[in-house]
C-alpha positions as CSV (number, residue, x, y, z in Angstrom):
1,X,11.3,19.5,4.8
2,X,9.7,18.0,1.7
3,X,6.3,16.2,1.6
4,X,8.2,12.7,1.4
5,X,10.1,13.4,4.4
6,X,6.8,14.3,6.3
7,X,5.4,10.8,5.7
8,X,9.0,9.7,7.0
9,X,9.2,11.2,9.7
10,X,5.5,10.9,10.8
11,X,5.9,7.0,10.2
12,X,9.0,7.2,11.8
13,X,7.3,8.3,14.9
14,X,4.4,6.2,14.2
15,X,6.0,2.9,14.0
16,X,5.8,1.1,17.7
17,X,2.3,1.8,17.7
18,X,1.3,0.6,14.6
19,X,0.3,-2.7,15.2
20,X,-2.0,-0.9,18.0
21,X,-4.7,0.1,14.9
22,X,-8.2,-2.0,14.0
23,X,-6.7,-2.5,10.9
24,X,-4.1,-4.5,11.4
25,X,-5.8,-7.7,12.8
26,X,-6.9,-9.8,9.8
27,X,-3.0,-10.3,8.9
28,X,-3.5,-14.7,8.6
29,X,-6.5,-14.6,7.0
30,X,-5.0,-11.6,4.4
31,X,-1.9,-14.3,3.5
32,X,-3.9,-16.9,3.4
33,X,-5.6,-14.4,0.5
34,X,-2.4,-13.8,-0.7
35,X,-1.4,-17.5,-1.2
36,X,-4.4,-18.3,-2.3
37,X,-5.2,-15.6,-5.0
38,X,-1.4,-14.8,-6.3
39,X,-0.5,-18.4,-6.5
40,X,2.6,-18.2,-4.4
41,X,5.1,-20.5,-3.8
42,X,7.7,-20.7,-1.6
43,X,10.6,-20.9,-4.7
44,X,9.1,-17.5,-6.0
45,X,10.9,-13.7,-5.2
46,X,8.0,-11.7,-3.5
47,X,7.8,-8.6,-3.0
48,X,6.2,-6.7,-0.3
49,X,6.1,-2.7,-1.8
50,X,4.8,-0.8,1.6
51,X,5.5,-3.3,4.0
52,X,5.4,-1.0,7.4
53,X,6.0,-3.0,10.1
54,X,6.1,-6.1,8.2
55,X,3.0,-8.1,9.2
56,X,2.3,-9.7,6.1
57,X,5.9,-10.1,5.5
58,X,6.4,-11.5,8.3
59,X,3.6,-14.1,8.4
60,X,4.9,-15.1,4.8
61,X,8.0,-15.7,6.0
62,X,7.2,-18.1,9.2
63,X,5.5,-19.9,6.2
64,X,8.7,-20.1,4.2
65,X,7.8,-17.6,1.4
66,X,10.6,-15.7,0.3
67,X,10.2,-11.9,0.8
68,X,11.2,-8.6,0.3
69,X,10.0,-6.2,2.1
70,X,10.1,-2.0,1.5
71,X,9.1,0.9,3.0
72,X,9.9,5.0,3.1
73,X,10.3,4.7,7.0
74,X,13.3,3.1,8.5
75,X,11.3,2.9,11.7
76,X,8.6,1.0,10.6
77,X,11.3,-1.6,9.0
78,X,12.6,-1.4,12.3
79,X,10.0,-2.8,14.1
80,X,9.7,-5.3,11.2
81,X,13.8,-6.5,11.8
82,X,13.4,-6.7,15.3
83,X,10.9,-9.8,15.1
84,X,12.5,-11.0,12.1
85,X,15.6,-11.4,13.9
86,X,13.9,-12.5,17.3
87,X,11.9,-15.3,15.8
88,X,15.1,-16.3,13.7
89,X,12.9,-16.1,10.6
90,X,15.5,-16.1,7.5
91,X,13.8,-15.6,4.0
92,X,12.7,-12.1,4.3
93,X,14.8,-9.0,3.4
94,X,13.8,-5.4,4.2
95,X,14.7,-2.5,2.6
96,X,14.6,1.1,2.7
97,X,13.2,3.1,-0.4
98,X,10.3,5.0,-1.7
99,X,8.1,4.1,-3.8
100,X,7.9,6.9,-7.0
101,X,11.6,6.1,-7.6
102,X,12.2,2.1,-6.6
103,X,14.1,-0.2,-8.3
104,X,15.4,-3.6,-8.8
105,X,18.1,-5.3,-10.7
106,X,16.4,-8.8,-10.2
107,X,12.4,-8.7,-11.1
108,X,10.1,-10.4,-8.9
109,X,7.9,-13.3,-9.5
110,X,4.9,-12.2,-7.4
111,X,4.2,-8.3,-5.7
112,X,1.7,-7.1,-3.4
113,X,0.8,-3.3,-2.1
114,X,-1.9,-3.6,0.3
115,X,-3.2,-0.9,3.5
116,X,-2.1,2.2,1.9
117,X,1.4,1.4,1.8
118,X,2.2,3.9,-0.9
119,X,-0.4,4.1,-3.3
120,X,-3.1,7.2,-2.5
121,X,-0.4,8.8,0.2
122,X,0.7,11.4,-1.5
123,X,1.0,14.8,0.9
124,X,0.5,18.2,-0.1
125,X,2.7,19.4,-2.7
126,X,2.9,16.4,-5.3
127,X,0.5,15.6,-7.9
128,X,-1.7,12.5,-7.4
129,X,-1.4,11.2,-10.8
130,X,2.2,11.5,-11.1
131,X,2.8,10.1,-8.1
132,X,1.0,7.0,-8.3
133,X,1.5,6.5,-12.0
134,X,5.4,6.2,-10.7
135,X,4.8,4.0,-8.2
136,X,2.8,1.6,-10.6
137,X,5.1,1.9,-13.6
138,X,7.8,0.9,-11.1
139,X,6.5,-2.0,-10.0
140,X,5.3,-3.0,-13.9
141,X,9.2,-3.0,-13.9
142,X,9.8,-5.0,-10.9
143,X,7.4,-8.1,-12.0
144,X,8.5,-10.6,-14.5
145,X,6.8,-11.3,-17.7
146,X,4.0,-13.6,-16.4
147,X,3.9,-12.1,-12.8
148,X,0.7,-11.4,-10.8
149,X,0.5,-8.4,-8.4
150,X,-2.7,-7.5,-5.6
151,X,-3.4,-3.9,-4.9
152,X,-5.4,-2.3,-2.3
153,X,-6.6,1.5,-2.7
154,X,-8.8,4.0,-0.8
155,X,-12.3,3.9,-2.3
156,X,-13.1,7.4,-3.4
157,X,-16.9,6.5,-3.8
158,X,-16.7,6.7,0.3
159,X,-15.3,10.0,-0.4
160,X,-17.9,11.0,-3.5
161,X,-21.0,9.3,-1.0
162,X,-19.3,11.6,2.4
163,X,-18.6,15.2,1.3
164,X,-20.5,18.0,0.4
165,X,-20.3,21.2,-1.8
166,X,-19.0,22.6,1.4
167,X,-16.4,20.6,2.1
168,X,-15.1,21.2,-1.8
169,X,-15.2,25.0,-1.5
170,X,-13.1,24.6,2.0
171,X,-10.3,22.4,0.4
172,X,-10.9,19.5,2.1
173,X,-11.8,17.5,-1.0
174,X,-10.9,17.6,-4.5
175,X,-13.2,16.4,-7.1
176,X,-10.9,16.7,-9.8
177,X,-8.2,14.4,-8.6
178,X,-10.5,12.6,-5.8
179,X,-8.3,13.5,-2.8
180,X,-9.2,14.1,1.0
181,X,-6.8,17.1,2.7
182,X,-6.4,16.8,6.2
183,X,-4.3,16.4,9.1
184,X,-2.5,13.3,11.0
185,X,-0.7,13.3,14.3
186,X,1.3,10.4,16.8
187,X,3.2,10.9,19.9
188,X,3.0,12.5,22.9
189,X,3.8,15.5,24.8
190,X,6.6,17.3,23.4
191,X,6.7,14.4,20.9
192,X,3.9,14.7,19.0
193,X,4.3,14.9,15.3
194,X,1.7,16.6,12.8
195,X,1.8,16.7,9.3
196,X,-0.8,18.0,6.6
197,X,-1.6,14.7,4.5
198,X,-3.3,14.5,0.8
199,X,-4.6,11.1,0.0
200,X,-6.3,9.9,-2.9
201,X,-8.8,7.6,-3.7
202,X,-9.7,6.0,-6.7
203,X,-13.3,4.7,-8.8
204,X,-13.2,1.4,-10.3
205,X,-13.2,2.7,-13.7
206,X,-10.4,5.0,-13.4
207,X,-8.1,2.4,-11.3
208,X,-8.7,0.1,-14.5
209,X,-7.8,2.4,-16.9
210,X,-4.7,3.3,-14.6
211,X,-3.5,0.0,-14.4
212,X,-4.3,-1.0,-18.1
213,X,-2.4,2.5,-19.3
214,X,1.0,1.0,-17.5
215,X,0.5,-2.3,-19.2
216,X,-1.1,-4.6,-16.5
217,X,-3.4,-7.1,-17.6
218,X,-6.6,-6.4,-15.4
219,X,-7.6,-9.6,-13.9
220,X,-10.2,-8.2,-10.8
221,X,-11.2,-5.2,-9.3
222,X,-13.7,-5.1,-6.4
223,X,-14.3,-5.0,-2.5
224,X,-11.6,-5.1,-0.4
225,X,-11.2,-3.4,2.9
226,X,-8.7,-4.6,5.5
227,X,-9.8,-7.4,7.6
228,X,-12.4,-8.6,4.6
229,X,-10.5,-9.1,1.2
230,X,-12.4,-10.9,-1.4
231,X,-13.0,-11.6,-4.9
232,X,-16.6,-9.7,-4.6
233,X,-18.8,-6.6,-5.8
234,X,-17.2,-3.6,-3.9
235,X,-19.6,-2.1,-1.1
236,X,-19.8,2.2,-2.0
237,X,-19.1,2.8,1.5
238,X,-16.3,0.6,2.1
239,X,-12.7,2.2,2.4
240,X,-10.6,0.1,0.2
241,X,-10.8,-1.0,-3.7
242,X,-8.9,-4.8,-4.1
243,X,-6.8,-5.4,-7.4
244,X,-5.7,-8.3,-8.8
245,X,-3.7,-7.9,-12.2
246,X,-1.1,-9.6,-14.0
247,X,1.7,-8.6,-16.5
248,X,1.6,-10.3,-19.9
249,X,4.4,-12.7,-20.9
């Protein structure tokens, strides 16, 4: 079983209990971020890279915005159809892909990859870089000339601030390509699911250069953990870096 199909299946697993986590409860006031900060509109193609269970999607779309919405787990998009379809909401598509080798035949006006949706999940086995130097070139490709696209990451100056010597030596983080090795399980019983997970996090500095090397036009970079997005300094203990960039004309 490859890495990928760890996260799958784990996510998989994962999905009717997602909208259980602390995270996940600042969904309005995040698309009312959204709106706000990528200019949307509800004649623009959106899309939603990471979208789990749908949340944001799926508050866009009771607003009219047109979405799409993709994720590596068919049961988190699941979750995500069943309320589509129950609150007869009728602008958002989902779709099933992952994100180092997506595509599109029709670019999108506006994109958004928020809450560790692909970016800094990589598992054990893959290279950081490479694998989220894929995910952002592909979604360079998927925004028109002109677009704007928001980011979230996971702050690696928490990381930098947390670990010790110690913890280097035992493998649990990497200073070279700022990732934390550990462990995540879901279920029950004879249900449970474990996998070893590798996630990265990022410094401001590098994430610019990152975005800059793929051809984005670096608009902000600052503070923005789940639950309090803004257009502020970013706080060294707080888990998530916020993005916002734009690709030239």
């Amino acid at each position: 079983m490859t890495e990928t199909n760890k996260w799958q299946v784990f996510f998989d697993r994962h999905a009717s209990k997602y909208m259980d986590e602390p995270f996940v409860k600042g969904t309005q006031a995040e698309v009312d971020f959204l709106i706000a900060h990528l200019n949307l509109t509800t004649d623009q193609r959106i899309l939603d890279m990471g979208c789990g269970t749908g949340r944001h999607a799926l508050e866009l779309g009771r607003r009219g915005y047109h979405v799409t919405g993709v994720d590596l787990s068919g049961g988190m998009l699941a979750q995500a159809r069943q309320i589509m379809q129950a609150e007869g909401i009728t602008t958002l598509t989902f779709q099933q892909a992952d994100a180092t080798r997506y595509t599109t035949a029709a670019p999108f006006d506006r994109i958004y990859c928020v809450c560790e949706g692909s970016l800094g999940l990589v598992g054990a086995g893959s290279d950081p870089h490479e694998h989220d130097m894929a995910i952002l070139r592909n979604l360079y490709d998927a925004l028109k000339p002109g677009g704007r696209m928001l980011i979230t990451v996971l702050n690696a100056m928490r990381h930098i601030r947390q670990y010790q010597q110690a913890d280097v030596e035992a493998g649990i983080f990497d200073p070279v390509t700022l990732t934390e090795a550990g462990t995540l399980s879901t279920g029950e019983g004879d249900d449970v699911v474990e996998i070893d997970t590798v996630e990265r996090g990022f410094v401001i500095p590098q994430l610019r250069l990152i975005l800059q090397v793929v051809g984005f036009e670096v608009e902000h970079i600052g503070g923005g953990t789940a639950g309090n997005w803004g257009i502020r300094p970013l706080q060294l203990d707080e888990y998530e870096i916020l993005a916002v960039v734009n690709k030239p004309e």
